[in-house]
C-alpha positions as CSV (number, residue, x, y, z in Angstrom):
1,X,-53.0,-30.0,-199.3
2,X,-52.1,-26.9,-197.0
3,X,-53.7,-27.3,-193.6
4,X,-55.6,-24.4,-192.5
5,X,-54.1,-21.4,-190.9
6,X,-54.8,-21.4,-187.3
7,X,-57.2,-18.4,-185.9
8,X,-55.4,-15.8,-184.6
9,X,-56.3,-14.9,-180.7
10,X,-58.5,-12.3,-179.8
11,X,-56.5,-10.3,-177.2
12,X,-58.1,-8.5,-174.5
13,X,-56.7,-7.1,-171.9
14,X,-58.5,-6.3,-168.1
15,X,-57.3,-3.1,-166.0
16,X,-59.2,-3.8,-162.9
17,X,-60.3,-7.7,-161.6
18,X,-62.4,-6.9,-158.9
19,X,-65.6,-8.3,-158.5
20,X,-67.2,-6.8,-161.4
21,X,-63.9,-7.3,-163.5
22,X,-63.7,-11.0,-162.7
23,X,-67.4,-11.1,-163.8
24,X,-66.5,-9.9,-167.0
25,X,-63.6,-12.1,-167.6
26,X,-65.8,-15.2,-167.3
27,X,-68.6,-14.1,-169.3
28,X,-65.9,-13.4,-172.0
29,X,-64.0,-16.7,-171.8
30,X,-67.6,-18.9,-171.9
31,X,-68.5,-16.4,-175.0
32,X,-65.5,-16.9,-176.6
33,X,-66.0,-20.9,-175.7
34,X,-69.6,-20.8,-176.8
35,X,-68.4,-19.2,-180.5
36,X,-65.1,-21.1,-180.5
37,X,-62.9,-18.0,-180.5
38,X,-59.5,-18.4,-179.3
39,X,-58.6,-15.8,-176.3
40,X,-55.4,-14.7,-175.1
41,X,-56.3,-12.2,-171.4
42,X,-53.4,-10.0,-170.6
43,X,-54.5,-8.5,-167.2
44,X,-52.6,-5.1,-166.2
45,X,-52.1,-5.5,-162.2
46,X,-50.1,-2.9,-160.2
47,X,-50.2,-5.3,-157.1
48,X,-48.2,-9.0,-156.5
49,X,-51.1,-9.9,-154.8
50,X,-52.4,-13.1,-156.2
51,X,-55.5,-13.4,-158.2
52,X,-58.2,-16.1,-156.7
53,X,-57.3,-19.4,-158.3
54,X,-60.6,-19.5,-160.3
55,X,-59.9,-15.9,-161.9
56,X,-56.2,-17.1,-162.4
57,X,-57.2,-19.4,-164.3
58,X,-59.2,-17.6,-166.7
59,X,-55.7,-14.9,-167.5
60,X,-53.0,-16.1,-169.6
61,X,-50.7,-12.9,-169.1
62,X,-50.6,-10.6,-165.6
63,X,-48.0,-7.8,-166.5
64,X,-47.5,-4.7,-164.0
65,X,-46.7,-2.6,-166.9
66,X,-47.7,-3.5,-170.6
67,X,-44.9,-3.7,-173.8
68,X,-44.3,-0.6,-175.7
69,X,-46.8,-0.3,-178.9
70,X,-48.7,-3.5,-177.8
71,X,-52.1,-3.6,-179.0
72,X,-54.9,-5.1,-177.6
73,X,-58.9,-6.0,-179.8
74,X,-60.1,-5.0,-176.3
75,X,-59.8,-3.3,-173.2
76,X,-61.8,-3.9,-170.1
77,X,-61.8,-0.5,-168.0
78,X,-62.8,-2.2,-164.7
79,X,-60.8,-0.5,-161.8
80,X,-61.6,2.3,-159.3
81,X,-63.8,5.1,-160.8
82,X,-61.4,7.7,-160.7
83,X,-58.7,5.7,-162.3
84,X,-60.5,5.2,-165.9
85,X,-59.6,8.4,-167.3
86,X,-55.5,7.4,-166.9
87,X,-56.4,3.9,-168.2
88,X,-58.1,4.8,-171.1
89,X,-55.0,8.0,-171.6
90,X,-52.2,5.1,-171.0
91,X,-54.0,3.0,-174.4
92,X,-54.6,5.5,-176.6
93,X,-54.7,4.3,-180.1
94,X,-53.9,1.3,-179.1
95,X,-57.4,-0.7,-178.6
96,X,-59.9,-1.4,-180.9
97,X,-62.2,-1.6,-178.8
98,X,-62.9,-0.8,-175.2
99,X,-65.3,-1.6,-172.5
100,X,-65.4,1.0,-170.0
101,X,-67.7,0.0,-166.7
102,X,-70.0,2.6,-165.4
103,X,-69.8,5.8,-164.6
104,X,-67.4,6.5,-167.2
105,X,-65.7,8.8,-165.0
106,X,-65.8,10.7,-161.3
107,X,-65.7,13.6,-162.7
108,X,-66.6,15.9,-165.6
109,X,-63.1,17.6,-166.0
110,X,-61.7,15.8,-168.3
111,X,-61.5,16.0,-172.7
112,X,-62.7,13.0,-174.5
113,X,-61.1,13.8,-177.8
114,X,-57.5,14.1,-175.4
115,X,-58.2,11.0,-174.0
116,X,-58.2,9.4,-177.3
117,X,-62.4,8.4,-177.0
118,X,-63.4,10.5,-180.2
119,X,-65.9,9.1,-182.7
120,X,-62.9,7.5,-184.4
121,X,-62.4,5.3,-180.9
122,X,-64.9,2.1,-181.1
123,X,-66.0,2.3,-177.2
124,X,-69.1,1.5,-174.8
125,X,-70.3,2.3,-171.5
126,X,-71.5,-0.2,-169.4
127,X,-75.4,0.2,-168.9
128,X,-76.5,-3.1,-166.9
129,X,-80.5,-2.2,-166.3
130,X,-80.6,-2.0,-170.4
131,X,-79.6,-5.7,-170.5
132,X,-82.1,-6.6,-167.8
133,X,-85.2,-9.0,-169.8
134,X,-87.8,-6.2,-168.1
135,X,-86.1,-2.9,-169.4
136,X,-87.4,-3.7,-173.5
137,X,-90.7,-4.5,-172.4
138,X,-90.8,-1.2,-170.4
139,X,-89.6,0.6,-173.2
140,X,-92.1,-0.6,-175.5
141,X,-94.8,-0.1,-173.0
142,X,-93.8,3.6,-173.5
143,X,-94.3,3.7,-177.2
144,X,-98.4,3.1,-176.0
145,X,-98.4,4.7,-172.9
146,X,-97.0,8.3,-172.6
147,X,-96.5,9.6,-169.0
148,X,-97.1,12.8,-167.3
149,X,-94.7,12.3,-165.0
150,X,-92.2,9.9,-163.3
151,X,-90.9,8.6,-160.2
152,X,-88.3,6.7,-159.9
153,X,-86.2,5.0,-157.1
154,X,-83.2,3.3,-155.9
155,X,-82.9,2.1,-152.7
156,X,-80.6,-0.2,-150.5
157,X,-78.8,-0.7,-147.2
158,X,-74.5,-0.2,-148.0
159,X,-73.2,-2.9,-145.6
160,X,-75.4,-5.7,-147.3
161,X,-74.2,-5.0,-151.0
162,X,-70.9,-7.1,-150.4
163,X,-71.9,-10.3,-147.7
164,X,-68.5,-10.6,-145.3
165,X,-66.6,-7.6,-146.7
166,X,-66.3,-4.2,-144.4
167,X,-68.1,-1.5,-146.3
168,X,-66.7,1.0,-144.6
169,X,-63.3,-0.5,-146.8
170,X,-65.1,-0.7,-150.4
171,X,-65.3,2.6,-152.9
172,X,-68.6,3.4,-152.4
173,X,-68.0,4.4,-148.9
174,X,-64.9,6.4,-150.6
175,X,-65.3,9.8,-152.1
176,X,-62.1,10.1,-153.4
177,X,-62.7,6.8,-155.3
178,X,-65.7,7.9,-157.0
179,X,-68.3,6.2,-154.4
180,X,-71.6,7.8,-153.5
181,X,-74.9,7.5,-154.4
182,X,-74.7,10.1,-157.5
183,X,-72.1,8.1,-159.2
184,X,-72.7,4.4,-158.0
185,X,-76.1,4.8,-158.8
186,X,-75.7,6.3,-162.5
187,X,-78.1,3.2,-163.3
188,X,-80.9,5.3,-162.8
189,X,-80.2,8.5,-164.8
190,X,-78.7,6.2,-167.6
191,X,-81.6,4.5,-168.5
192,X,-83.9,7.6,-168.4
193,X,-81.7,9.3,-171.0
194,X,-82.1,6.0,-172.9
195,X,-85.9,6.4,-172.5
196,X,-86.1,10.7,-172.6
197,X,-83.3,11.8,-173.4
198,X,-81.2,14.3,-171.6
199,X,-83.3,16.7,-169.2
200,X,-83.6,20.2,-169.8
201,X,-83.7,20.8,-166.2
202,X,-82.5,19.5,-163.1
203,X,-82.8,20.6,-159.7
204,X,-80.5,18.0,-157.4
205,X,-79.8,17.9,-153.2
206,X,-77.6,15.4,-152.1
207,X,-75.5,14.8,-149.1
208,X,-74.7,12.6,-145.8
209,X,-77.3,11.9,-143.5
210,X,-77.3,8.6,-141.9
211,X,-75.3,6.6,-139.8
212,X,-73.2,5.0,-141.9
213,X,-69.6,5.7,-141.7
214,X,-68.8,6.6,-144.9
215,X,-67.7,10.0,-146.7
216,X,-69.5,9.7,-149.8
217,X,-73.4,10.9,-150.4
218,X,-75.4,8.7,-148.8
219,X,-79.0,10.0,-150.4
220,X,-79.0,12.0,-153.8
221,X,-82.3,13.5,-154.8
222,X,-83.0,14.8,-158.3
223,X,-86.3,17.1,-160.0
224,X,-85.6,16.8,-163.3
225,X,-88.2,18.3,-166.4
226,X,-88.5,17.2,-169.7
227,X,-90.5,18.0,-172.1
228,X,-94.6,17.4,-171.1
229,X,-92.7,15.7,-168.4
230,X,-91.5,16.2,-164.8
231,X,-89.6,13.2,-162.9
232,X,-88.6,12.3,-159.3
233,X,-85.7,10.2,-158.6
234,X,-84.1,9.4,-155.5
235,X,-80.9,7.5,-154.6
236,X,-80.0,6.2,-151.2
237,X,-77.9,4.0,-149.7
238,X,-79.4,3.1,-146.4
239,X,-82.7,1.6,-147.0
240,X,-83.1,-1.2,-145.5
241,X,-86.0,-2.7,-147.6
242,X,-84.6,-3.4,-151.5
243,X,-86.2,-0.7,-153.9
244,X,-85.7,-0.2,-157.6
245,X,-88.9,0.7,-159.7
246,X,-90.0,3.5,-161.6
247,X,-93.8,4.6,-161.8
248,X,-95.0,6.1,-164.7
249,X,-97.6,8.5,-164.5
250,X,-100.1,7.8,-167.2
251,X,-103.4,8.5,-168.6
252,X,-104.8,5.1,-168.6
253,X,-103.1,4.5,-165.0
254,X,-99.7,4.1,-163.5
255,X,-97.2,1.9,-165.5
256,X,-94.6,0.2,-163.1
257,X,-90.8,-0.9,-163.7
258,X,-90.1,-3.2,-161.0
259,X,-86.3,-4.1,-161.3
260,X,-86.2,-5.4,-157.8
261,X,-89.0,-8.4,-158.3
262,X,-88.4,-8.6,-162.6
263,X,-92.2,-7.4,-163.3
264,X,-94.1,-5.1,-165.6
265,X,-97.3,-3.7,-164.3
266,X,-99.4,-2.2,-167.1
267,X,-102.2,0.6,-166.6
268,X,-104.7,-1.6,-166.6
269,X,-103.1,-3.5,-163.8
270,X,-101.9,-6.6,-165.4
271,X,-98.5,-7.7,-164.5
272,X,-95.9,-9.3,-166.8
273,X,-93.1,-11.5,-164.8
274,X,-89.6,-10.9,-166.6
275,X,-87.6,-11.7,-162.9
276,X,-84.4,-13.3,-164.6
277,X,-81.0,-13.9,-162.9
278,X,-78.9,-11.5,-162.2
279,X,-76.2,-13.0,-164.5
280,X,-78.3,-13.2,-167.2
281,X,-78.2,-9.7,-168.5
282,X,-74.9,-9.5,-167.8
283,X,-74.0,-12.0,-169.9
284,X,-76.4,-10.3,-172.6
285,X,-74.1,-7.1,-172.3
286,X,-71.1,-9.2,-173.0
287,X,-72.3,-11.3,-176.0
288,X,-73.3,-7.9,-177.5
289,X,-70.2,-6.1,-176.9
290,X,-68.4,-9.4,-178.3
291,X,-70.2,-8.9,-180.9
292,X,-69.4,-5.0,-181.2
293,X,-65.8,-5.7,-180.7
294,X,-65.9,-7.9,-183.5
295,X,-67.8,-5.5,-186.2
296,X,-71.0,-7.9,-186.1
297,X,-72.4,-4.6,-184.4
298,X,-72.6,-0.9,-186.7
299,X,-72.4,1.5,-183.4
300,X,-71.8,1.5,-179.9
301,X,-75.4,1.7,-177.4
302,X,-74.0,3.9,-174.9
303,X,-70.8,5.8,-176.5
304,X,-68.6,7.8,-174.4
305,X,-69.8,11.2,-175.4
306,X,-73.4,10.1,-174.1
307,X,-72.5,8.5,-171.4
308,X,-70.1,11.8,-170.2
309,X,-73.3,13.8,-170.7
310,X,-75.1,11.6,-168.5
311,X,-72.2,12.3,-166.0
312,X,-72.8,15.9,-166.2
313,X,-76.8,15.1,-164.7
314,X,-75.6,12.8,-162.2
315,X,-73.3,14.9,-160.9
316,X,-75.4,18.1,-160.8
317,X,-73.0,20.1,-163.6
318,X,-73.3,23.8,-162.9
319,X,-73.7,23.8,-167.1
320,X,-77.6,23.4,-166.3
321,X,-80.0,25.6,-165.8
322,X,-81.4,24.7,-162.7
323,X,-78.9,23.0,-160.5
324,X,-79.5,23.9,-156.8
């Protein structure tokens, strides 16, 4: 009797294994594991400097360049913001399916169809809060409770993001590598569209205004109207105090989103508890876009073409009506 073919590897390949990179790699591998998929990582590295031993580990390839007409079942877009766009150009037609963390890109500037992320491309956007255990039981509070208006928040103090690294060193204290509030922030606006769609008006101020040594907006405040709705959101990086919540203005009373503490408070004041580890919804994010990568999954949750029109809010695109 003919033994069994072996399974062929899933390849995937990682351009960019820095912190949130390497987190991606092991929640791939222990998916993989889990579903006893074989993996072969190819990681695309334009530096001899060597990988921590424990993320080593987990790559079976590091190439500086990658072979000519190679393709991958994955790509990982992990690097500095404003290198995406030439990652995702340098694999055109050659991935079936990529990963691409948030924001998309620094910039608006740039042709999805040219950059090979038409609706042919199978691709997703990272969107984190989605995968949070709270973020479904907000939304579904939503379908009962319809707000007036919204105010939502995002506050946090820069130096204490990344314990023992400078931040004066990392990209969000860079504007030329896509950091600043308005873009490192995107969480916010993301999930909004998710919940509202995209706003048919936004007013936005942003800028540099405390201490920190950085270059990049350090607060970013948005107005934004919907219909039957107005919302509030504001972006900082120097509060000292951990905020992220968002209010919603109700008839019943005020429904609350705490991402900070993991809770639901409804109108009528009761609070669900849905505080979860971090890694938790991360890993959620993976299994699913395993799952996508592997046609177990009909259509990506946050395409490209979304999440660039997200972009275009963030950033305050002159396109809308409104932007101050």
């Amino acid at each position: 009797m003919d033994k069994p073919l072996a399974q062929k590897p899933l390849s995937a390949l990682f351009v960019g294994l820095g912190s949130i990179g390497r987190r991606h790699l092991a929640d791939l591998r222990a998916l993989c594991a889990e579903r006893q998929l074989p993996l072969f990582v190819t990681a695309l590295r334009a530096t001899e400097n060597p990988l921590p031993p424990e993320t080593g580990a987990l790559v079976d390839r590091e190439l500086p360049m990658l072979p000519e007409g190679e393709r991958f079942d994955m790509a990982f877009i992990t690097g500095p913001t404003q290198l995406h766009a030439a990652a995702v150009a340098g694999l055109k037609g050659r991935v079936g399916s990529f990963f691409i963390e948030k924001p998309i890109f620094e910039g608006v500037d740039h042709d999805l169809e040219a950059l090979g992320l038409g609706p042919g491309q199978k691709a997703y956007v990272a969107a984190p809060l989605r995968w949070t255990a709270l973020y479904p039981a907000l939304k579904a509070a939503l379908k009962t409770h319809r707000p007036y208006s919204a105010r939502v928040i995002c506050s946090s103090y820069l130096p204490d993001w990344r314990p023992g690294v400078d931040y004066r060193t990392v990209y969000s204290a860079k504007k030329a590598l896509g950091g600043g509030v308005s873009l490192d922030l995107i969480h916010e606006w993301d999930y909004l569209a998710d919940l509202f769609g995209l706003p048919g008006q936004v007013f936005n101020l942003r800028g540099r205004f405390s201490e920190l040594e950085i270059d990049s907006d350090d607060l970013s405040v948005y107005i934004a109207r919907y219909p039957g709705l107005l919302c509030e959101l504001h972006l900082d990086y120097f509060g000292r105090t951990y905020r992220r919540a968002a209010e919603f203005f109700c008839a019943g009373g005020t429904l609350t989103a705490d991402f900070g503490a993991g809770t639901l408070t409804l109108p009528d004041g009761t609070v669900e508890p849905y505080a979860e580890a971090a890694y938790q919804g991360h890993r959620r994010e993976l299994a699913w876009f395993l799952g996508y990568a592997l046609g177990e999954e009909p259509e990506s949750l946050n395409p490209p073409a979304h999440a660039f029109e997200v972009l275009k809010v963030a950033l305050g695109n002159q396109s809308l009506p409104g932007v101050l």
